[in-house]
Each structure stands twice: as structure tokens, then as C-alpha cells.
C-alpha positions in Angstrom: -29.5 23.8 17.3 -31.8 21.4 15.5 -31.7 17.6 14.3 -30.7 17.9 10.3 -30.6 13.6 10.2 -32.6 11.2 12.2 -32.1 7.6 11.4 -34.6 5.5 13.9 -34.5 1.8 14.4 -32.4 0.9 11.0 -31.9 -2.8 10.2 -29.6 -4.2 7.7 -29.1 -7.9 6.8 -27.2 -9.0 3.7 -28.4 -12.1 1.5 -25.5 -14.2 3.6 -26.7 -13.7 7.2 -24.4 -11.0 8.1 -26.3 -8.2 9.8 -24.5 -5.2 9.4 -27.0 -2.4 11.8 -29.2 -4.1 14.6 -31.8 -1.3 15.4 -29.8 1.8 15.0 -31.0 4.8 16.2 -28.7 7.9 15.8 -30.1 11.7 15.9 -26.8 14.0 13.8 -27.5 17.7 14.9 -27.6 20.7 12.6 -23.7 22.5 12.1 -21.8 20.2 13.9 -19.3 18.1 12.7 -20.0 14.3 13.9 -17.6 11.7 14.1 -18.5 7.9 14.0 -16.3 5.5 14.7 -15.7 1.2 15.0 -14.2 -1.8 14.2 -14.3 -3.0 10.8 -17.3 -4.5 10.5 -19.2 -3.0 13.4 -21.9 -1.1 11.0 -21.1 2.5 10.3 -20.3 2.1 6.6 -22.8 0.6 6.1 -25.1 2.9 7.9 -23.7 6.0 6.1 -24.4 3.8 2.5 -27.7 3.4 3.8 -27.9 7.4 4.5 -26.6 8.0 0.7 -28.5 5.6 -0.9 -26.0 3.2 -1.7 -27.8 0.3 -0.1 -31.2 0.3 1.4 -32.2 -0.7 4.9 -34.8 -3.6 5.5 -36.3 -1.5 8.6 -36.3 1.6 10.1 -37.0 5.3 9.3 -34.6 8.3 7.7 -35.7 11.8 8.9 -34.1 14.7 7.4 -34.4 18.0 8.9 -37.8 16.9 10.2 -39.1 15.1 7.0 -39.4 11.5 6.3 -37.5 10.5 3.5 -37.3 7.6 1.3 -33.5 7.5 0.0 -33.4 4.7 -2.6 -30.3 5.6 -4.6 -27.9 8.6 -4.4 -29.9 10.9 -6.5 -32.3 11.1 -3.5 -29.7 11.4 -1.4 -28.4 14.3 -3.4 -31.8 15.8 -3.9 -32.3 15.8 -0.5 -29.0 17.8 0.3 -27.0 14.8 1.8 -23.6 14.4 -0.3 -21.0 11.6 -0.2 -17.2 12.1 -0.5 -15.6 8.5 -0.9 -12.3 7.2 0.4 -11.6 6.6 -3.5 -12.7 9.8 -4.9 -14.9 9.2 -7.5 -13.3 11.4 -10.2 -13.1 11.3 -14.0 -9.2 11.6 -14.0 -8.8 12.6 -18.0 -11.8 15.7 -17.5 -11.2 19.1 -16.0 -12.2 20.5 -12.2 -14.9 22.1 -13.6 -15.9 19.2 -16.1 -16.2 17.4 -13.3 -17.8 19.6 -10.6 -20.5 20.2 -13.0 -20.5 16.6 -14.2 -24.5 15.7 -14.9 -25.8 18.9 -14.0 -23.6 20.9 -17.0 -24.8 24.3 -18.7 -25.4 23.9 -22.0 -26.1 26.1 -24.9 -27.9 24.4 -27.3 -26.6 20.1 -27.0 -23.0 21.8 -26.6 -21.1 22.2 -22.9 -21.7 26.6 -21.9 -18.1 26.5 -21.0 -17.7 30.0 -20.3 -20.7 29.3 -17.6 -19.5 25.8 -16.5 -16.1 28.0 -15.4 -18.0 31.4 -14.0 -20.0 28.3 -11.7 -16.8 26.4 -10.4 -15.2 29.9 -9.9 -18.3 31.2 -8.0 -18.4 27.9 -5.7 -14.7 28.0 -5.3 -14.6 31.4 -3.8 -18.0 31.6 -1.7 -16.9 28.6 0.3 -12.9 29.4 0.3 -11.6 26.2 -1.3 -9.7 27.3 -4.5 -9.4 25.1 -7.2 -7.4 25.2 -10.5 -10.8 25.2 -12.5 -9.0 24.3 -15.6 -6.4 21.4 -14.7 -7.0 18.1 -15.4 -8.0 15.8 -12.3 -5.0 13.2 -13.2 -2.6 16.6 -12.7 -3.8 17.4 -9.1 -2.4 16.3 -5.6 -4.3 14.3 -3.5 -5.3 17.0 -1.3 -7.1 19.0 -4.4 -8.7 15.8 -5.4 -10.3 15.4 -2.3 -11.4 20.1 -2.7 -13.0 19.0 -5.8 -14.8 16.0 -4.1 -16.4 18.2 -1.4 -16.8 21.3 -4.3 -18.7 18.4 -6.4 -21.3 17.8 -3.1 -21.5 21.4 -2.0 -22.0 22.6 -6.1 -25.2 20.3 -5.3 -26.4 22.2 -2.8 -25.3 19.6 0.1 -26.4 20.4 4.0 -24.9 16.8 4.9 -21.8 15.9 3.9 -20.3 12.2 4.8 -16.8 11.8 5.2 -15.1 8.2 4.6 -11.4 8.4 5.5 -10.6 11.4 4.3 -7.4 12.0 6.0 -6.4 8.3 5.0 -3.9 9.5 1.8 -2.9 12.9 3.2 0.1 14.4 4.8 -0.1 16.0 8.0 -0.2 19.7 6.0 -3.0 18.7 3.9 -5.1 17.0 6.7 -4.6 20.5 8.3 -5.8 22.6 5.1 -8.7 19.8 5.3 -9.9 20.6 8.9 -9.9 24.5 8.3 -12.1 23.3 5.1 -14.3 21.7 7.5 -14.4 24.2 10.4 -15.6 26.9 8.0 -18.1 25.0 6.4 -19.4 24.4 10.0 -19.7 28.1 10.3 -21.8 27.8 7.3 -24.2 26.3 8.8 -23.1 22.9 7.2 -23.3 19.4 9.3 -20.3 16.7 8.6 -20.3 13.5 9.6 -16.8 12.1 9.6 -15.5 8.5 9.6 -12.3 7.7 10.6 -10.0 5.1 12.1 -7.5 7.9 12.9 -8.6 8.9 16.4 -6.4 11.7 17.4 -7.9 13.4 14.0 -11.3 12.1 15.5 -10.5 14.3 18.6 -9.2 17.5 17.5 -12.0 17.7 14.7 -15.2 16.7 15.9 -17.7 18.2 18.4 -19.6 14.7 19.2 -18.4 10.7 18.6 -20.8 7.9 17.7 -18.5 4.4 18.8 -21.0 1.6 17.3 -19.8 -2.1 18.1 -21.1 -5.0 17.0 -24.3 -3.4 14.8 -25.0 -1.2 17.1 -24.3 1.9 18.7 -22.1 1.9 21.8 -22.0 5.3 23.2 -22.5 9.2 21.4 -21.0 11.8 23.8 -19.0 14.8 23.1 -15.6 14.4 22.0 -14.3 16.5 24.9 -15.3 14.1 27.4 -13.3 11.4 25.4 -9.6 10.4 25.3 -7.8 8.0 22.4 -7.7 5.3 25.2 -11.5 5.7 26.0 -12.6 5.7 22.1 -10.5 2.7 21.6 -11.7 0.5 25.0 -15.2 1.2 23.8 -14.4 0.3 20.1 -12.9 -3.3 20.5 -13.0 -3.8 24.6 -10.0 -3.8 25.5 -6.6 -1.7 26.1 -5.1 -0.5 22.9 -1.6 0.2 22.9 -0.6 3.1 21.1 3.6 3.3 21.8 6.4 3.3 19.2 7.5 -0.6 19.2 11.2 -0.6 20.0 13.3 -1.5 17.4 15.2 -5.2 17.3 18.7 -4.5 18.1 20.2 -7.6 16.2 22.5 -7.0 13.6 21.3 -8.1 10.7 22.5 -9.3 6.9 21.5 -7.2 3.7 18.7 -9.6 2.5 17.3 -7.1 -0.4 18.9 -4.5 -1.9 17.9 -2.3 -5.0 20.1 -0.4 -6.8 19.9 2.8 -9.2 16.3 1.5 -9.7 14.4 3.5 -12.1 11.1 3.3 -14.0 10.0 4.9 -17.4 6.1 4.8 -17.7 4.3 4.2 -20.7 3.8 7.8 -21.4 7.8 8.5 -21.4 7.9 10.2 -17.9 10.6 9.1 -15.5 8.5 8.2 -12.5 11.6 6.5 -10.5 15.0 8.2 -10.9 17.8 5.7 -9.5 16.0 4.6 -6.2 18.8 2.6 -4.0 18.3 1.5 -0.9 19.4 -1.8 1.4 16.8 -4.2 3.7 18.6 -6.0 6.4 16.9 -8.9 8.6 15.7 -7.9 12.1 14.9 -4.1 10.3 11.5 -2.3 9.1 12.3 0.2 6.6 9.4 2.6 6.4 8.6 4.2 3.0 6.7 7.5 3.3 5.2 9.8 0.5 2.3 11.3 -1.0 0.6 8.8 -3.1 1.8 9.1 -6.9 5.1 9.8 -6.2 6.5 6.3 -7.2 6.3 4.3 -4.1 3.6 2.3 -6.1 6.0 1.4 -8.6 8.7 0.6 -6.7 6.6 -2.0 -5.0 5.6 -3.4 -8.2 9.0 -4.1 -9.6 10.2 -5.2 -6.4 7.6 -7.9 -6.4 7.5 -8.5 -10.2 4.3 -7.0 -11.3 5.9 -4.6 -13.2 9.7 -4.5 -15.0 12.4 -1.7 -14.5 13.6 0.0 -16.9 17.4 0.2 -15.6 18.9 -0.8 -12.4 19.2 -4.2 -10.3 17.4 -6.0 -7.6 19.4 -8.5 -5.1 18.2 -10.9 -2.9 21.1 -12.3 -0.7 23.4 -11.6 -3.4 21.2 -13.6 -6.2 19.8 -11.0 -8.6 16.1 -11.2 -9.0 15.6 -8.2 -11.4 12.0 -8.7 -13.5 11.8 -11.9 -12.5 7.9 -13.2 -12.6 5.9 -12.8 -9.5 5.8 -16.3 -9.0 9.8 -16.9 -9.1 10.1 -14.5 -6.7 7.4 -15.7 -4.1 8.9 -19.0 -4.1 12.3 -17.0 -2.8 10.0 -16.3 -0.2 9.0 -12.9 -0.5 5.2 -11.8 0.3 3.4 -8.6 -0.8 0.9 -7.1 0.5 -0.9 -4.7 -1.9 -1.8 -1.3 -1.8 -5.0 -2.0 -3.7 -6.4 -5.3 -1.9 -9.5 -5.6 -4.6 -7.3 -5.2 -7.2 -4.4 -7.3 -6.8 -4.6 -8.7 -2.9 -7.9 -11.1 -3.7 -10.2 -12.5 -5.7 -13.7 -11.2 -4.8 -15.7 -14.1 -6.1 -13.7 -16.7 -4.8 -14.4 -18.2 -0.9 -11.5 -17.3 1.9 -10.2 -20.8 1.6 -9.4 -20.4 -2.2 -7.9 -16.2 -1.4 -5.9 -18.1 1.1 -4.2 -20.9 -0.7 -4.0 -18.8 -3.8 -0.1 -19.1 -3.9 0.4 -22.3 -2.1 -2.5 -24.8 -3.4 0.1 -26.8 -5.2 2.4 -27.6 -2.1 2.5 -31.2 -0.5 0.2 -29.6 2.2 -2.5 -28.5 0.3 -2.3 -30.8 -3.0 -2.1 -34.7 -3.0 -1.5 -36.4 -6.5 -5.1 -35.4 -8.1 -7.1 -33.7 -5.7 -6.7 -30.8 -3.8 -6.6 -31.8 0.6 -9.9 -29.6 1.4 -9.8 -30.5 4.7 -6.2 -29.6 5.8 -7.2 -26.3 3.6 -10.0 -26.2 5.7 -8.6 -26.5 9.1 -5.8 -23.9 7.5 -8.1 -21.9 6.8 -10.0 -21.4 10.2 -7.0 -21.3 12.1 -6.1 -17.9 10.7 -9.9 -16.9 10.5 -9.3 -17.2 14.2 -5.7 -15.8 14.7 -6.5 -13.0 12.5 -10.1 -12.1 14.0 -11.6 -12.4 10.4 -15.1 -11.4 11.1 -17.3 -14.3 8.7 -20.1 -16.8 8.8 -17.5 -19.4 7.0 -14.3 -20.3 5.7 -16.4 -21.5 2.2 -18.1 -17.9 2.2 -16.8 -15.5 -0.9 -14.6 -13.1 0.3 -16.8 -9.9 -1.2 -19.2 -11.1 1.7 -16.9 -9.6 3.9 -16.8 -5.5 5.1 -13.3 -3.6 3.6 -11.5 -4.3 6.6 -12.0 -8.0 6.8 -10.7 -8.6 3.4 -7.6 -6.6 4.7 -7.2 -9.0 7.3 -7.3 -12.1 4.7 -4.6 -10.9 2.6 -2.2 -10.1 5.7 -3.3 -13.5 7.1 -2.6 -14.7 3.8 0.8 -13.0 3.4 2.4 -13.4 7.2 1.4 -16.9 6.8 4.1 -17.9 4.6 7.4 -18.1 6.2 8.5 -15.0 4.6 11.8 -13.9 4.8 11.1 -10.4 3.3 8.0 -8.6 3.5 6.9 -6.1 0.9 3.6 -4.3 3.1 2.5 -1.6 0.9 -0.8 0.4 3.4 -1.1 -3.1 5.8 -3.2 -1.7 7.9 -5.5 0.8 5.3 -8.8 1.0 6.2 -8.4 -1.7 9.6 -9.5 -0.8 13.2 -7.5 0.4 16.0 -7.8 -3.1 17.1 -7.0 -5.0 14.3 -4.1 -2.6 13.3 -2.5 -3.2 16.7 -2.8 -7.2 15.8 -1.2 -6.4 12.4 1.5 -4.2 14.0 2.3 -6.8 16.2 2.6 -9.6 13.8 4.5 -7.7 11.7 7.0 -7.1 15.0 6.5 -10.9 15.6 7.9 -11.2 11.8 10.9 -9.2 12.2 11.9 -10.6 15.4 11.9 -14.2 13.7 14.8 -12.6 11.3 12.3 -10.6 8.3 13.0 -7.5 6.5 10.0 -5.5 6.4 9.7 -3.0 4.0 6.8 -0.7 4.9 5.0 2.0 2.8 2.6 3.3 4.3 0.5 6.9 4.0 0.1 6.5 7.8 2.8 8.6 9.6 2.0 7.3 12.7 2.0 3.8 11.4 6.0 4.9 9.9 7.3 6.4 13.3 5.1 3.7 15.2 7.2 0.4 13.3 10.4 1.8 11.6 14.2 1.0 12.2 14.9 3.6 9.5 12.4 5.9 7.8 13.4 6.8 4.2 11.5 9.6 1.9 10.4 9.4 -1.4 9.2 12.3 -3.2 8.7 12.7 -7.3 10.4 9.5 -7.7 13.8 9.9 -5.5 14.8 9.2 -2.1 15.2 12.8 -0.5 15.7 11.8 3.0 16.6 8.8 5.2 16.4 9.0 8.8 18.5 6.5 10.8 18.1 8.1 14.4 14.8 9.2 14.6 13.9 9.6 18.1 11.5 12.1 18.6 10.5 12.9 14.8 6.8 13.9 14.0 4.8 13.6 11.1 4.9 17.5 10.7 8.6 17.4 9.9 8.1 14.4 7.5 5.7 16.9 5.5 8.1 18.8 3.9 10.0 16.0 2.1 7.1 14.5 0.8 5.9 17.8 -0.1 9.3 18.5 -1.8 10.1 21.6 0.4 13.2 19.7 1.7 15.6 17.3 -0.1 18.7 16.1 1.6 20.1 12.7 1.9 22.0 13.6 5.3 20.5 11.3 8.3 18.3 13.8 10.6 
């Protein structure tokens, strides 16, 4: 069994100082599937951009199968046979699969599209490699776990030895993420090599042959994965013991603080995406939220934290109704949000960590005097959470799209936890974070609800759901199908079905 990539001595330093791979050396054999792991910020993005063409190294070397290449963009990447399949698939949502598939690289008779050859293609691809697709759907009309066929269909269409893998268990249910790893066990037996990055370790484990831990820049350990445990990936990752037990829940009886009743949601193209969601939030509680992305949750979140208006139903908040107020009016009743999408509505990429951080609060006594703002009381603010929240930056005064994915997490949950909440809305807190900094996050989020906060949690993350929850409820196609109240000993295999819609009950389990 050969070496298909050789990366030797790669060095990478952005224009702020921050250098993101220290001499990396890494040899990826031929048909294996190759996991790499870290903490956020420790390199291995970065590295696999580096690999696809996304950025370009200031030192070091790219050998592929035996050849030194120059990989400037991802059309050399792609020439070369290396493919990329993102954590946010990059799919045209309004084309076809095989508009898509065959996106750039179309059959054309005459200027026009040969669709009867674009569909022979996709149908061909589909069935030599096993992963069936609904050639003729449009991508906007797919699950999740299709998406992410006609992501790797895309690479392999282009002829792709090397495929990287970013998170791609990260939005699945446990029964897709198992359709996925047959995917990626036959390709193997095709002769194809994956390299798969994860924060999911057990996954890590049961899929891959050999693990890469970098740290720091640089590259900790590669061994085989069965002479690894979670605990083992994990100590070498961050350094120290994770903990990886359910946390207990708070057995104080607590008040209703929110509750949402008959909530539903009409969208803009006359489809009832949330069909008379109720549920209750009591003080000292989580309530998990689990389902497969698009099946409301996002817009629940959004009208309970005013970003978006209901079209029937009513929101309480201690009894005060607080239905389509602004976002604004109802932060100031001291209710945070994390967001789902943190680029989109959790910061302001241009701005520095000090401005993301005061975003909500710069006009308080603490932050404002008469005419100026206090810079250094925002400052010292500033730092103090840099440090409590390991934020991995040069400075406070840096921009925050300086930072690597999982920092800017970090900033919005610093920024959130941070402000005497007494409800928190945490939609994916801990999405693309390390084992390290989830178990921080997990923990602060414990801290929260011990001090008397309602925590409603939606999260893709099973094991983040059965990890934190007092109660676990189930949303699928816009309803609740299932809450469970006693829960002890409930997998994420028997969550699958509700949030697949092969099971709807409303009976606790």
C-alpha cells in the first residue's frame, strides 16, 4: 500500500501573526481512510485548505502519488484528483442533482445543456459507486444526508482519488451517519483514500484505520486508530482529562419562565413550517431540541428571539407576553441567543472581539459614560473572557475573522453567558468546537442552570442532547412528536426514528 499525499515541512502564517502549521509533515497512505483530529485552532483546517487549494502555504512541499505538485487554487486540486466536501455543502439549492453534479463540466450540444447525457452521466456515477440519487429533484427538496451523496457524487464525477471530509457527520442523525460510513467503506474498497475531520471521536474510531492528533501547529501523534481510545485521542488533543459523562440533572423545582403556545409559522412561500409548537421552560431545567435540520427548529428559535414574527400563537415570559417583540425588547428581559449560523447572525466579521463582545451592552453605565464609550473597562472585559473562555488570539483589538471557526464560537458563547441571562436560547453551542472547549461550554452552560437559567438547547448533536437535557423533546416537519421526561438510558439510535418521522407519539418514553 503506497503514499497517495505527502505534505513535507508545510508552514502557514496569516498577515496577523497567527501561524496556523509549524513544519508539518504528514504522509496519507493509498485506500485508507485517515482521520485527523484537534482543537480548534490547532492547524488541520487549515492544512486540508492548503491540500485543496483554498489557501497556499508559505513553505513546504505537496507530493501526490509520488509527484510534486503545485496546488494554487481548487481547480488544481481537482485536476490532480484531490476533492473537497465542505461542512456547508456547497450546492446550488434552486438546480437539479445532476445540474449540479455536472456543474462546469456540463455536456452540451451545440451552447445548449445535453440533458439527456448530463442524466445517462449522474445515473452512471450513481450506480458504479452505489450512492443513488434522485437525479432529477431539486437540491432545496433533499434531506441533509442526500445533500451531502451529491457532495461526494460532485468530487468522485471529477474523477477524485482523495477526498477530504470536513464534519461530515456534524448535521446527520445516527441512521444517516451510518448510510455515510457504508459510503465510505466501499469507496475504500475502491481503491479510494479519505481523509476525515472530525470533532466527533467515537465516529473518529469506528471509521478510520489511522488518526493524525495535531496540537498547537503541529502534529502530535499518527498511529492506528486501534491502538487509540476516546480518552487517549482527547488527552493528546487538549492535555488533559476530558470528561465525557451525562451531567446530572438539577433537581430543584423550578417556575415556568418561558412558555410557547400553539406556535406556528407560515413561510413566505405559503408552507406551514411550524404547526402549533407548545412547549414550557422551567428555571433549573435544559430542554433539549432535536431534529434534522430544516424541520423548523430554526424558526422556532427565530421567533422565540424576535428575528422573525409568528404567524399565530403566543410567547410568555413569566407570565408577560413577549410575542414578536423586537430582538432588542426582548434581550433587555434578559434572554440570550446563541445562533445556529455564528457568521451570519452571532458576529460581525470585520469588527475586533471587543466591539462582537459589547455588541448588545455598549450603552450600559459600564461600558458608556456621557460621550464616550469606557475602552478600558471594555478592554479589561474583554480579556477577562478571552481568558475564561480560552479564545485563542493575538488581541482583544484583533477583527474577529482573524480567528479559526471554532474561536469565533467561543466569542459569541462568551458573549451570550456573559449577560446574566435568565433564559438561554443555544441553538448548535458547541458546532464546530473541540472536545475541550465543548466540555468548557457544557459546563458553563451547567454553571448557568444551576444559578436558576432555562436552557433551551437545539442541537444536531445527540450526544450533546442526552449529555445536558432534563427533558428531550422531538421536532419533526414542524411538530413536536415526542418528549421524553425519564430518559435514562436512551441512545441516539432510538431518537432516529422521530426525527426521521418513522415514529410520532407525544407519550413520555
Amino acid at each position: 500500500m503506497g503514499t497517495i499525499l505527502s505534505l513535507k515541512d508545510i508552514v502557514k502564517v496569516y498577515p496577523n501573526g497567527v501561524i496556523a502549521n509549524k513544519g508539518v509533515s504528514l504522509d496519507i497512505e493509498e485506500g485508507v481512510i485517515h482521520a485527523i483530529v484537534g482543537e480548534n485552532g490547532a492547524g488541520k483546517t487549515t492544512l486540508m485548505k492548503i491540500v485543496f487549494g483554498l489557501e497556499e502555504a508559505q513553505e513546504g512541499q505537496i507530493y501526490f502519488k509520488g509527484k510534486k505538485i503545485k496546488i494554487k487554487n481548487p481547480y488544481d486540486a481537482i485536476k490532480n484528483g484531490i476533492g473537497m466536501v465542505h461542512q456547508h455543502f456547497m450546492l446550488a439549492p434552486d438546480l437539479t442533482v445532476y445540474e449540479n453534479l455536472l456543474l462546469g463540466i456540463e455536456p452540451k450540444r451545440g451552447i445548449f445543456l445535453n440533458t439527456k447525457k448530463a442524466i445517462e452521466i449522474t445515473k452512471k456515477v450513481s450506480n458504479d459507486y452505489g450512492l443513488p440519487v434522485p437525479y432529477d429533484k431539486k437540491i432545496k427538496d433533499l434531506p441533509i444526508g442526500l445533500r451531502q451523496r451529491v457532495e461526494i457524487l460532485k468530487a468522485l464525477i471529477r474523477n477524485a482519488e482523495l477526498l477530504i471530509l470536513d464534519e461530515p457527520t456534524s448535521v446527520l442523525t445516527p441512521q444517516e451517519t451510518e448510510v455515510l460510513f457504508n459510503t465510505l467503506k466501499n469507496l475504500k474498497k475502491d481503491r479510494k483514500t479519505i481523509i476525515f475531520i472530525s470533532h466527533k471521536l467515537e465516529e473518529v474510531l469506528e471509521i478510520a484505520d489511522k488518526v493524525t492528533v495535531m496540537r498547537d501547529g503541529k502534529i502530535v501523534v499518527t498511529k492506528n486508530a486501534e491502538d487509540l481510545t476516546e480518552h487517549e485521542i482527547a488527552y493528546l488533543m487538549v492535555g488533559r482529562e476530558i470528561h465525557f459523562d451525562r451531567i446530572p440533572p438539577n433537581n430543584k423545582e423550578g417556575e415556568v419562565i418561558l412558555e410557547a403556545k400553539n406556535i406556528s409559522f407560515v413561510n413566505e412561500d405559503n408552507i406551514k413550517v411550524l404547526k402549533d409548537v407548545s412547549f414550557e421552560l422551567k428555571s433549573y431545567e435544559i430542554l433539549g431540541l432535536c431534529g434534522v435540520e430544516g424541520n423548523g427548529q430554526t424558526e422556532l428559535v427565530e421567533i422565540l428571539t424576535g428575528l422573525r414574527k409568528a404567524s399565530s400563537g403566543k410567547i410568555f415570559l413569566k407570565d408577560k407576553e413577549i410575542t414578536n417583540l423586537l430582538p432588542r425588547e426582548i434581550r433587555e428581559k434578559r434572554v440570550s441567543h446563541i445562533p445556529e449560523d455564528r457568521m451570519k447572525n452571532g458576529v460581525a466579521e470585520r469588527a475586533t472581539l471587543e466591539e462582537n463582545i459589547i455588541v448588545d451592552r455598549y450603552y450600559k453605565n459600564s461600558f458608556s459614560g456621557r460621550l464616550l464609550l469606557k475602552e478600558k473597562e471594555i478592554e479589561n472585559h474583554t480579556n477577562e473572557l478571552i481568558k475564561k473562555f480560552n479564545i485563542v488570539t493575538l488581541s482583544s483589538k484583533n477583527p474577529v475573522s482573524s480567528l479559526s471557526g471554532g474561536n469565533i464560537q467561543k466569542v459569541v458563547v462568551a458573549r451570550e453567558l456573559s449577560s446574566d441571562p435568565l433564559i438561554i436560547i443555544a441553538d448548535q453551542p458547541t458546532r464546530g468546537i473541540d472536545v475541550g472547549s465543548e466540555e468548557l461550554v457544557h459546563n458553563l452552560l451547567k454553571d448557568a442552570r444551576d444559578s436558576g437559567a432555562g436552557i433551551f438547547l437545539v442541537s444536531a448533536d445527540l450526544d450533546e442532547i442526552l449529555k445536558l437535557s432534563t427533558r428531550i423533546l422531538v421536532i419533526y416537519n414542524g411538530e413536536i412528536v415526542k418528549e421524553f421526561i425519564n430518559y435514562e438510558g436512551l441512545t441516539g439510535k432510538e431518537l432516529g426514528p422521530y426525527m426521521l418521522g418513522l415514529k410520532k407519539e407525544n407519550k413520555d418514553g
